[in-house]
C-alpha positions in Angstrom: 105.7 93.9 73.1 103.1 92.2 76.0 103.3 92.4 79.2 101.8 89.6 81.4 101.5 90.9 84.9 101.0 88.4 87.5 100.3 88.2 91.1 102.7 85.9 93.4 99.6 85.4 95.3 97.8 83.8 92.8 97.2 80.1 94.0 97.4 78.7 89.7 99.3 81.5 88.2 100.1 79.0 85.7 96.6 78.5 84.7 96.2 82.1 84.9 98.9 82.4 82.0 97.5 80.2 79.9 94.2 81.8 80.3 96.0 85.7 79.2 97.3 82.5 76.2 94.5 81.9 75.0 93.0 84.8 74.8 95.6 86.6 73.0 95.2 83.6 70.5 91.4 84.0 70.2 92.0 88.2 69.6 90.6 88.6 65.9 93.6 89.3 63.7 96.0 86.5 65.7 98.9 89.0 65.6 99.0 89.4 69.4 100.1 85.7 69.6 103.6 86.5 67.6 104.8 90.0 69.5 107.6 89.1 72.0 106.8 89.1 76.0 108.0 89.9 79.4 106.7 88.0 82.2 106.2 89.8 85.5 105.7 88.3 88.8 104.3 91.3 91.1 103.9 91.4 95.3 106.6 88.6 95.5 107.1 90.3 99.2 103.4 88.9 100.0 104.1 85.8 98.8 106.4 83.3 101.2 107.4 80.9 99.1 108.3 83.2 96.2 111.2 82.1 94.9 109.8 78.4 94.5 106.6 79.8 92.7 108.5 81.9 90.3 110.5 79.3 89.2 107.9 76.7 89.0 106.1 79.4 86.7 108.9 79.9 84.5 109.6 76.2 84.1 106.1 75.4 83.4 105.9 78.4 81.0 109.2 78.2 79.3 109.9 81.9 79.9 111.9 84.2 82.0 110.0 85.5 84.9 111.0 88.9 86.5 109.9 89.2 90.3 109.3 92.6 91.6 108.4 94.3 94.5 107.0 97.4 94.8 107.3 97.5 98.4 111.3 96.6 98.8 111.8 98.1 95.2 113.0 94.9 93.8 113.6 93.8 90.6 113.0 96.9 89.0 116.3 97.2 87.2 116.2 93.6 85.7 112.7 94.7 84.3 113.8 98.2 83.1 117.2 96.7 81.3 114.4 93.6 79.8 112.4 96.5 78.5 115.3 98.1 76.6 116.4 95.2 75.1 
């Protein structure tokens, strides 16, 4: 399983995405591309607007995004129950 971790603050955090993409699809044996994923949206209390941004992201993606917050301890549990499948 992947983990792409990224930061509500991020101004393109669709770009950045694509960018983690790519470079999974460039790794030399090409089997990173094929493992499932969990998309993580971190410091969503830093970021105003969060709620739009995340589901922007997930639209643009096609994916499930899980917003957390380390500071209010949210969406922890969504992301812990995700992990076990």
């Amino acid at each position: 399983m992947l983990y792409y971790i990224l930061d509500a603050t991020d101004e393109n955090s669709v770009g950045t995405y694509r960018i983690l993409l790519k470079e999974l699809e460039n790794y030399p044996s090409g089997s990173l591309t094929s493992k499932s994923t969990i998309v993580v949206c971190i410091k969503i209390d830093i970021e105003e607007n969060w709620e739009i941004k995340v589901k922007f992201l997930s639209s643009s993606i096609g994916q499930e995004v899980i917003e957390t917050s380390d500071k209010h301890s949210i969406g922890f549990e969504k992301l812990v129950t995700k992990l076990r499948g």
